[in-house]
C-alpha positions in Angstrom: 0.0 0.0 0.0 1.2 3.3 -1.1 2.0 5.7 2.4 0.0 7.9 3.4 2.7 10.6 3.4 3.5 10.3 -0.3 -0.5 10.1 -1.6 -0.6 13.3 0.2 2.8 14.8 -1.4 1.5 13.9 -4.6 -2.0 15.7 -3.9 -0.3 18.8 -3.3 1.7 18.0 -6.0 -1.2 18.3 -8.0 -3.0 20.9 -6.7 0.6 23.5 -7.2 1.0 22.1 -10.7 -2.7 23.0 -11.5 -2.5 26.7 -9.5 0.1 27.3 -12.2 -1.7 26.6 -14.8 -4.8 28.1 -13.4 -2.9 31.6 -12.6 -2.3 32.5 -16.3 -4.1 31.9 -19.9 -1.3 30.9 -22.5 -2.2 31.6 -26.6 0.6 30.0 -28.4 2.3 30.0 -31.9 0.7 33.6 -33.3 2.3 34.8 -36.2 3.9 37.9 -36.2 4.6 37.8 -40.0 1.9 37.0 -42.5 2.5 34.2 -44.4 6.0 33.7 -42.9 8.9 31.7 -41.2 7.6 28.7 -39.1 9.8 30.2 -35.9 8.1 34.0 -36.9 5.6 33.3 -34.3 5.4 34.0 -30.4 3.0 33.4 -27.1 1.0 35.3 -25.1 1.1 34.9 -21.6 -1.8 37.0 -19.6 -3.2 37.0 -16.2 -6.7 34.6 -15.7 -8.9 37.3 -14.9 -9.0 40.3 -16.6 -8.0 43.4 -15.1 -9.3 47.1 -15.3 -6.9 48.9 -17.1 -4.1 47.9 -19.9 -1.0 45.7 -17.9 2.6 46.6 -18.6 4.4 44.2 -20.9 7.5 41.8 -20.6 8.9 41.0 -24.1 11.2 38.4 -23.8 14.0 36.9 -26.1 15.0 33.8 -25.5 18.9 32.5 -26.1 20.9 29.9 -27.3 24.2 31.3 -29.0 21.9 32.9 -31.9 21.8 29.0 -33.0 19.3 27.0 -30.8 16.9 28.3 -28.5 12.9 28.1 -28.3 9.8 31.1 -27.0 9.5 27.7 -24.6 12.3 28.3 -22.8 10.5 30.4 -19.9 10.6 28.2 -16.8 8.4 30.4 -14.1 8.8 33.5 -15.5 5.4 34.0 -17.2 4.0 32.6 -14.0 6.0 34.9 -11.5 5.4 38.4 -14.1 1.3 37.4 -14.7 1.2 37.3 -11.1 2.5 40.7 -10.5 0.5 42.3 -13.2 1.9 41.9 -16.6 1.2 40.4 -20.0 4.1 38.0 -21.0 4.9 37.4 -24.6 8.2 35.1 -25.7 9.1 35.1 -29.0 10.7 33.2 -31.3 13.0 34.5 -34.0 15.1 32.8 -37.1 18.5 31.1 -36.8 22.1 31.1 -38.0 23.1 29.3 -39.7 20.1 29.5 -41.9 20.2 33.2 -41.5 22.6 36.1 -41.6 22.9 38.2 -38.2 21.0 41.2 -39.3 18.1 38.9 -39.9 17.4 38.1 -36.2 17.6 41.4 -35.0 15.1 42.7 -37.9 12.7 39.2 -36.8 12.6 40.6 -33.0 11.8 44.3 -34.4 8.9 42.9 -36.4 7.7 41.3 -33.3 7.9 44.2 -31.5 6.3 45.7 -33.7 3.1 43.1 -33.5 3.0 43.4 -30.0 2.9 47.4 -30.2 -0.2 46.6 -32.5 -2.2 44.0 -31.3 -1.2 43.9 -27.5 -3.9 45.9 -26.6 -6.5 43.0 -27.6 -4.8 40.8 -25.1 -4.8 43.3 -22.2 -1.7 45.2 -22.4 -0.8 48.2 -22.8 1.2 49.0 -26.3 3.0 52.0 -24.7 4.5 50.4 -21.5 6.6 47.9 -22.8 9.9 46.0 -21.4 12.5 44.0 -23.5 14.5 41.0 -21.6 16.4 38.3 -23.1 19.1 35.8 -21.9 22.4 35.4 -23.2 22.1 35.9 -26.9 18.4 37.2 -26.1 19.7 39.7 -24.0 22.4 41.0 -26.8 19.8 41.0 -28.6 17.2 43.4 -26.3 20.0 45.4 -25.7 20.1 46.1 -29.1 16.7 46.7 -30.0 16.2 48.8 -27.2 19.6 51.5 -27.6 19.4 51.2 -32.0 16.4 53.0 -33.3 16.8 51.9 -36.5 15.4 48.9 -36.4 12.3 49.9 -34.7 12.0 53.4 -36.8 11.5 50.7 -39.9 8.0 49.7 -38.6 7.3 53.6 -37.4 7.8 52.7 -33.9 9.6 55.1 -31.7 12.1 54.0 -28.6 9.7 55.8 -26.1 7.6 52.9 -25.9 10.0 50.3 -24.5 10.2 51.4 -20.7 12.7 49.5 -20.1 15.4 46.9 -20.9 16.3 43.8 -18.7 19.2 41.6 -20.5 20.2 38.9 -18.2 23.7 36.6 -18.6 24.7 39.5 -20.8 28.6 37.8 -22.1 27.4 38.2 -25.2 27.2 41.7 -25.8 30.8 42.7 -26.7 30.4 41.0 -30.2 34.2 42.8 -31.7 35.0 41.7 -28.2 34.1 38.0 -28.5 35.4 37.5 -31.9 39.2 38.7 -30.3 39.0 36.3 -27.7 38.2 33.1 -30.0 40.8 34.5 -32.4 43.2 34.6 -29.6 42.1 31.7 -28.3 42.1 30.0 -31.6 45.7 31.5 -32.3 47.2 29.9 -28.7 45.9 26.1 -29.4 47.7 26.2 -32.9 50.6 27.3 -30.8 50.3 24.6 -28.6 49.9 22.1 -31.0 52.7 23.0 -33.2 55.0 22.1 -29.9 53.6 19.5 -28.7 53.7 18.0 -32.3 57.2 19.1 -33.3 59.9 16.7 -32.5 61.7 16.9 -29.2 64.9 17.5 -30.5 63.8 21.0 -32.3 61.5 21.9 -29.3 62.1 25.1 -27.5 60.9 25.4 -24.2 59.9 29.2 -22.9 
């Protein structure tokens, strides 16, 4: 016979697991391109009931080197931010290789720009808006939210972002990063030519 102990473990198991789910309403896989990309699409995270007035919103980018990654990715952080008053939307973007560089950063402007337009129809409010990202997410909020450019190409103005939260943010020295593989790069041929050379033409340091 199963203990008592666990059985009741397990209820309250239950009962957390399905509080979670109960907190938040999730809409997944909208596309923010017409007729595009398969990963052009993102999900809405908003709180169960609805509340009086527009919520701020956390637009998040997830990482993965620019190379892997999913909108999936979240863990608790829909549940934590819906909680506290926010709409959370994650967003997925296009890949390298497949891609060039430019091409990510112009597939997170275009969702921006989605949300800024339709956000409103899921409770939150297009002008109070906050970018976060992890690793090569947050290079790339911390992007989106200093270059106008990219944002100015869907007549979208900086003002709207209220702020910027990059987290694990390693990545955003790109010239930076480049150097240190180079260098890096340069140092393991150097090794290698030693410890491959024959030890009568070897020169130790």
């Amino acid at each position: 016979m199963m203990n008592h102990t666990l059985v009741g473990t397990l209820v309250c198991w239950l009962m957390f697991a399905f509080n979670i789910a109960a907190a938040q309403t999730r809409l997944s896989d909208i596309p923010y391109v017409e007729n595009g990309h398969e990963r052009q699409v993102l999900d809405i995270y908003k709180p169960e009931q609805s509340a009086d007035a527009p919520l701020p919103v956390m637009f998040w980018i997830h990482g993965g080197g620019w190379q892997v990654g999913d909108k999936s990715d979240v863990a608790l952080k829909p549940k934590v931010l819906t909680e506290r008053g926010f709409v959370f939307v994650s967003t997925n973007y296009r890949l390298l290789p497949d891609v060039e560089m430019g091409t990510l950063i112009r597939d997170i402007a275009q969702s921006l720009a989605w949300v800024h337009k339709n956000i409103s129809e899921h409770g939150g409010d297009p002008k109070r808006i906050f970018v976060g990202g992890h690793s090569a997410g947050a290079q790339l909020a911390a992007l989106i939210c200093t270059d106008h450019r990219y944002l100015a190409e869907h007549d979208i103005s900086l003002s709207v972002l209220k702020g910027c939260v990059p987290v694990d943010g390693d990545t955003y020295d790109i010239p930076k990063i480049i150097m240190t593989a180079e260098l890096r790069q340069t140092l393991l041929w150097r090794k290698n030519v030693y410890v491959r050379a024959s030890t009568k033409i070897r020169e130790r340091p």
